[in-house]
C-alpha positions in Angstrom: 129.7 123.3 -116.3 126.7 123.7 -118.7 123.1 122.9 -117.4 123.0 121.3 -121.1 122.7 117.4 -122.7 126.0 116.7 -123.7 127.2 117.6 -126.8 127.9 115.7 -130.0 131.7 114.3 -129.9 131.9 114.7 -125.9 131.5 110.9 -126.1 133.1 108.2 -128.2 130.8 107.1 -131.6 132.7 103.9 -131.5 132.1 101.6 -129.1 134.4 98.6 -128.7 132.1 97.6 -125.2 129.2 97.3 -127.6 130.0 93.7 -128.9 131.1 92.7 -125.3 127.8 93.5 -123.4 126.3 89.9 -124.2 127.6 86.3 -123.8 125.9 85.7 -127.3 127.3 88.5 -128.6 131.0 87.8 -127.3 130.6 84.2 -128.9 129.4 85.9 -132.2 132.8 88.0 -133.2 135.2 85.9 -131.6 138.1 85.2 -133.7 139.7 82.0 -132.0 138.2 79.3 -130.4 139.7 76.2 -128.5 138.4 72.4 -129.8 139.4 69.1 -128.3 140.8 68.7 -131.6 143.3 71.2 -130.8 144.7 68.6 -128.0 147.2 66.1 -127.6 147.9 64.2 -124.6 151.1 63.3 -123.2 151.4 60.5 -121.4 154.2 58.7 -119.1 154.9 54.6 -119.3 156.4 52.9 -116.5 157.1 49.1 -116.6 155.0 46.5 -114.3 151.3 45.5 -114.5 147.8 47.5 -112.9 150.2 50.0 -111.7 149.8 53.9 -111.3 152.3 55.9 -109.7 151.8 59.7 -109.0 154.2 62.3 -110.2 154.9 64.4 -107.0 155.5 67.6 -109.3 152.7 67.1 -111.6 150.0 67.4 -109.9 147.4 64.7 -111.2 149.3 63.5 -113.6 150.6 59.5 -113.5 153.0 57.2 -114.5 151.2 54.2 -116.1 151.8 50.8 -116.9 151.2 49.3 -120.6 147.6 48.2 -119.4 146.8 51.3 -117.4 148.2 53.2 -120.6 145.9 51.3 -122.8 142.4 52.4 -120.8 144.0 56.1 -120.8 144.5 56.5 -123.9 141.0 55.0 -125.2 139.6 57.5 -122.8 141.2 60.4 -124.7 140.0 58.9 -128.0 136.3 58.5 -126.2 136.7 62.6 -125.7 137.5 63.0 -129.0 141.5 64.2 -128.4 143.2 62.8 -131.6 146.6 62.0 -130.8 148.5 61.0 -127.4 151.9 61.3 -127.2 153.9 58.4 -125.4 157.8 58.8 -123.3 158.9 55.8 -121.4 160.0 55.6 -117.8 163.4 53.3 -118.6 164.2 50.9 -116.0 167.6 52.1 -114.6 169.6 49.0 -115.7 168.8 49.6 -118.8 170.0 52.7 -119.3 173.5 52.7 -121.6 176.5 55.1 -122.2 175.2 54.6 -125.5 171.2 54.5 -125.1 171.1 50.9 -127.4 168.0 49.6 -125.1 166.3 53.3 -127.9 166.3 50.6 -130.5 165.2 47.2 -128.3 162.1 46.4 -130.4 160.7 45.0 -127.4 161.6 48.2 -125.5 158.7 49.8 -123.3 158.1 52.5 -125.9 157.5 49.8 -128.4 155.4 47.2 -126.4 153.4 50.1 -125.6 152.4 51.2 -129.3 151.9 47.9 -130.1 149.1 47.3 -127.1 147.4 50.2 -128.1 147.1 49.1 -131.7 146.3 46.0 -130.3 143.6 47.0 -128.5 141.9 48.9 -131.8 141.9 52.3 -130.8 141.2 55.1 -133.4 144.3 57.7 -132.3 147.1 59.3 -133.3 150.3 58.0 -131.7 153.2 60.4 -131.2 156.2 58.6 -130.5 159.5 60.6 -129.0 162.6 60.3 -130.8 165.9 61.3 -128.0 168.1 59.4 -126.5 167.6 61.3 -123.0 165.2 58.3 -121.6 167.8 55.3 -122.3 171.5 57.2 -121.5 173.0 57.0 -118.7 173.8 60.6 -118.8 171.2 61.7 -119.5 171.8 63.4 -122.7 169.6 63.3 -126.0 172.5 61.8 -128.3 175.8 60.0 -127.6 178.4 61.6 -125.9 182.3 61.8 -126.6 184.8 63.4 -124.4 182.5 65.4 -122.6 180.3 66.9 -126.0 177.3 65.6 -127.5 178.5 64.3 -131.3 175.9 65.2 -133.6 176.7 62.3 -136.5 176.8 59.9 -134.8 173.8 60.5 -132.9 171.8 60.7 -136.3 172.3 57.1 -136.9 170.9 55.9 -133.6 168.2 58.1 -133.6 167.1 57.1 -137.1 167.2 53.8 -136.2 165.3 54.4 -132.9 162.4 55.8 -135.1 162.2 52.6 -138.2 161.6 50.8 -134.9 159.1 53.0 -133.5 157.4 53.1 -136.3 156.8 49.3 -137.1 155.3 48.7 -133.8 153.0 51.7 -135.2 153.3 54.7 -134.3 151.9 57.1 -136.8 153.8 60.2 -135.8 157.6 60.1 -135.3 158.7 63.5 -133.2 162.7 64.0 -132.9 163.5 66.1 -130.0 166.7 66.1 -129.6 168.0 68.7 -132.0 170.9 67.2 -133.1 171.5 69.2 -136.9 170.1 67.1 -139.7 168.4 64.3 -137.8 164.5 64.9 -139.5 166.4 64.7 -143.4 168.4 61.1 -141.8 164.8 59.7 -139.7 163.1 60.6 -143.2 165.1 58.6 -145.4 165.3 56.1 -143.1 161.6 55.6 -142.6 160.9 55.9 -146.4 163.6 53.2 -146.7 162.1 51.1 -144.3 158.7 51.2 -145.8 157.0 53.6 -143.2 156.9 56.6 -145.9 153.3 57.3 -144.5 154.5 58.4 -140.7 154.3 61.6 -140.2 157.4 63.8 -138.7 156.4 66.1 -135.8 159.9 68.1 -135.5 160.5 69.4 -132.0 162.2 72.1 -134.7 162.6 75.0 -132.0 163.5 73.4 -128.7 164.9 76.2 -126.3 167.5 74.9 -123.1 164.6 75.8 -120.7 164.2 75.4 -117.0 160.6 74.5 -117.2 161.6 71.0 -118.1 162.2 70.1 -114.4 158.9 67.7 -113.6 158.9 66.3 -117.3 163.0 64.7 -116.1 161.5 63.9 -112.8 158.3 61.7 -114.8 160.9 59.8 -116.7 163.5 59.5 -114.3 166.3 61.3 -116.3 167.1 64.2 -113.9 169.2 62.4 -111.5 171.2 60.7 -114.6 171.9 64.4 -116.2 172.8 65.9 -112.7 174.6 68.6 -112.7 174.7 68.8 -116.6 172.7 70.5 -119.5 171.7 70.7 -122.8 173.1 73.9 -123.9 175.2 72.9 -126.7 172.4 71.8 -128.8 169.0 73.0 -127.3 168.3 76.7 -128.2 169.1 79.5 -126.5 166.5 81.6 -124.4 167.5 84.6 -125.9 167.6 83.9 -129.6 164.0 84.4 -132.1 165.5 84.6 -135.1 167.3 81.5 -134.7 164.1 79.5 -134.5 163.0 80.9 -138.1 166.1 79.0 -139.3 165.2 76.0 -137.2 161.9 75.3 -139.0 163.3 75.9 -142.5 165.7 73.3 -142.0 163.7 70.8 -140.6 160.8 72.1 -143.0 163.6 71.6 -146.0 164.3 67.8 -144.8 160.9 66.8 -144.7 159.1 67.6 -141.6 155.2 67.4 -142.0 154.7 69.8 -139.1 156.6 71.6 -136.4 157.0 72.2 -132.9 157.8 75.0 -130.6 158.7 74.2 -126.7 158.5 75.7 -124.3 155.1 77.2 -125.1 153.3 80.1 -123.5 157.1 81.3 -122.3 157.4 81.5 -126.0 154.7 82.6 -127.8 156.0 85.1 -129.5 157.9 82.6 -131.5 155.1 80.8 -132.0 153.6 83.6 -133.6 156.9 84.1 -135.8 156.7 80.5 -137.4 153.0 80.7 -137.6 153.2 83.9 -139.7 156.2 83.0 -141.8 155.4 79.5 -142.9 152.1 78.0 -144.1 152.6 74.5 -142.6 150.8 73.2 -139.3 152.7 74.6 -136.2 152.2 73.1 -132.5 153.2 74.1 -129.1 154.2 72.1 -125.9 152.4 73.3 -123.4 155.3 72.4 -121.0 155.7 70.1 -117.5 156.5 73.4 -115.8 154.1 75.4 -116.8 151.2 72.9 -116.0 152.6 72.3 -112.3 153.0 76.2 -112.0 149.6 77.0 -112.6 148.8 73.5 -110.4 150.2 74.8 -107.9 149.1 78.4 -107.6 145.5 76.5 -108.1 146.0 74.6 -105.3 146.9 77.5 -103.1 143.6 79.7 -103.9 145.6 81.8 -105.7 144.3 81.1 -109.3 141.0 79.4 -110.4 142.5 76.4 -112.3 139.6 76.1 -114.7 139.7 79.3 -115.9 143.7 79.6 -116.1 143.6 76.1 -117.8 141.4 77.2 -120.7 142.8 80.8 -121.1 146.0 79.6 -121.4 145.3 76.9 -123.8 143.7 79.8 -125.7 146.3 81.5 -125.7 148.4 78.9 -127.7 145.4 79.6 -130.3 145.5 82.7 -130.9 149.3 83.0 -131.5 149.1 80.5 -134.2 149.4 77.2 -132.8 147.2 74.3 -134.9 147.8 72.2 -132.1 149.1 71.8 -128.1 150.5 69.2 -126.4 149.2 69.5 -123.0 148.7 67.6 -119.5 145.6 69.7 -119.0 143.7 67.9 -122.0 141.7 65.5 -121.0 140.3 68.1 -118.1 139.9 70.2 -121.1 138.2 68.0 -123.6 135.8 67.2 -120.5 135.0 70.4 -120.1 134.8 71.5 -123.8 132.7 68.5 -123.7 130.1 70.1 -121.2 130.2 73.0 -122.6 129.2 72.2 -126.0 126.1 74.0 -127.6 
């Protein structure tokens, strides 16, 4: 080897390491950045009063009564998170073949939105549109011989969401993806005189096993049983079937749109976000948050760190917004954080 100083073009001229050397630096030519604003909070109801009742498989994370609700919920607006997303834990008696108790105005969903308002808090409310947390099945529409009907599903669901929406909500998300339902919930709202609620579509919803602790939160797992939702829910394997998700519900008047699961499928996330200019969201999903809650608990993974990288994550494929059970730890720490 030569005694010489190394020569010109032994060593690389561009430096990618340069702009990584300092925390200031790093923060200068960063591309994506995570805000509270970024956040939404879902959030579980339950029936009774001053109640609280830990979900087992998501680890600090609650069922609440209305008035529990009420104080939660002003604590994510106090944190600056702009919208909380509410599902109701339906009494078993109430649940229906038919789901009817989905269009009770005095339903838990409804008495809910209506405290909130009540109680003069500045947030967006996200209200779920399914049938899952009323049937006795379990299932997100009606069911006949065996098979989920799509028609007739449309015309409860649309009627679930008028009622929603007059004891205002401000953002009406179908999940059920029953074909058609976001053109029928938008005429329907427009005819009802809610044209100004919003329409969140849950446009590519995938048949996922990471829904287990969400059905355990509202109580639907042991109604759907050995069943699933197959027939109606996307398959894991399809992408391009997603792109033709969104452009329906897009064409039928969805203001924004959803993709759920979310970090398993952030690649499609990416896809919408790159062919359509319209504001795309991901569900950051009950199984992924008690996965990561979990291996935290164990030692395995630093759950503040895996919290915000993966939440970062959801920015940087594309997503204007992510619902997730981590945000109000994450619009603390943000919080903190802030220059």
């Amino acid at each position: 080897m030569s005694d010489a100083p190394f020569s010109a073009g032994r060593f690389p001229e561009t430096r990618l390491r340069r702009t990584r050397r300092y925390e200031w630096s790093r923060r200068l030519v960063r591309e994506h950045r995570l805000s509270t604003d970024d956040l939404i909070l879902p959030l579980f109801v339950m029936e009774g009063t001053n109640g609280s009742e830990p979900i087992p498989s998501m680890p600090g994370v609650c069922r609440l009564t209305i008035d529990r609700l009420v104080g939660r919920v002003r604590e994510a607006a106090d944190l600056g998170i702009p919208a909380v997303a509410l599902f109701p834990v339906t009494p078993p008696d109430r649940k229906t073949e038919d789901g009817r108790e989905a269009v009770n105005p005095d339903n838990l969903m409804c008495r809910s939105l209506r405290a909130i308002r009540e109680a003069g808090i500045d947030i967006g409310l996200v209200a779920d549109v399914a049938l899952d947390p009323y049937t006795s099945h379990g299932q997100d529409g009606l069911v006949r011989d065996g098979y989920v009907v799509n028609d007739e599903s449309l015309e409860i669901l649309a009627e679930q969401a008028v009622v929603q929406a007059s004891a205002g909500c401000t953002i009406i998300a179908p999940s059920d993806m029953m074909d058609g339902r976001v053109g029928v919930i938008r005429r329907a709202l427009d005819a009802a005189g809610h044209d100004g609620v919003m329409i969140l579509s849950y446009a590519a919803k995938y048949a996922s096993a990471f829904y287990g602790p969400f059905r355990d939160a509202v109580g639907s797992a042991a109604n759907l049983g050995r069943g699933d939702k197959r027939t109606y829910q996307m398959d894991p394997a399809a992408g391009d079937e997603a792109l033709r998700e969104v452009a329906l519900d897009l064409a039928e008047g969805a203001d924004m749109v959803m993709v759920k699961p979310g970090m398993p499928y952030l690649d499609v996330v990416r896809r919408v976000r790159s062919t359509f200019q319209v504001p795309v969201f991901a569900y950051q999903v009950s199984g992924e948050y008690a996965m990561l809650c979990a291996a935290a608990e164990q030692g395995w993974l630093d759950r503040t760190a895996v919290m915000m990288e993966s939440l970062l994550a959801f920015r940087r494929a594309g997503a204007d917004g992510i619902l997730t059970y981590f945000a109000l730890d994450a619009a603390r720490l943000l919080k903190e954080t802030a220059p």
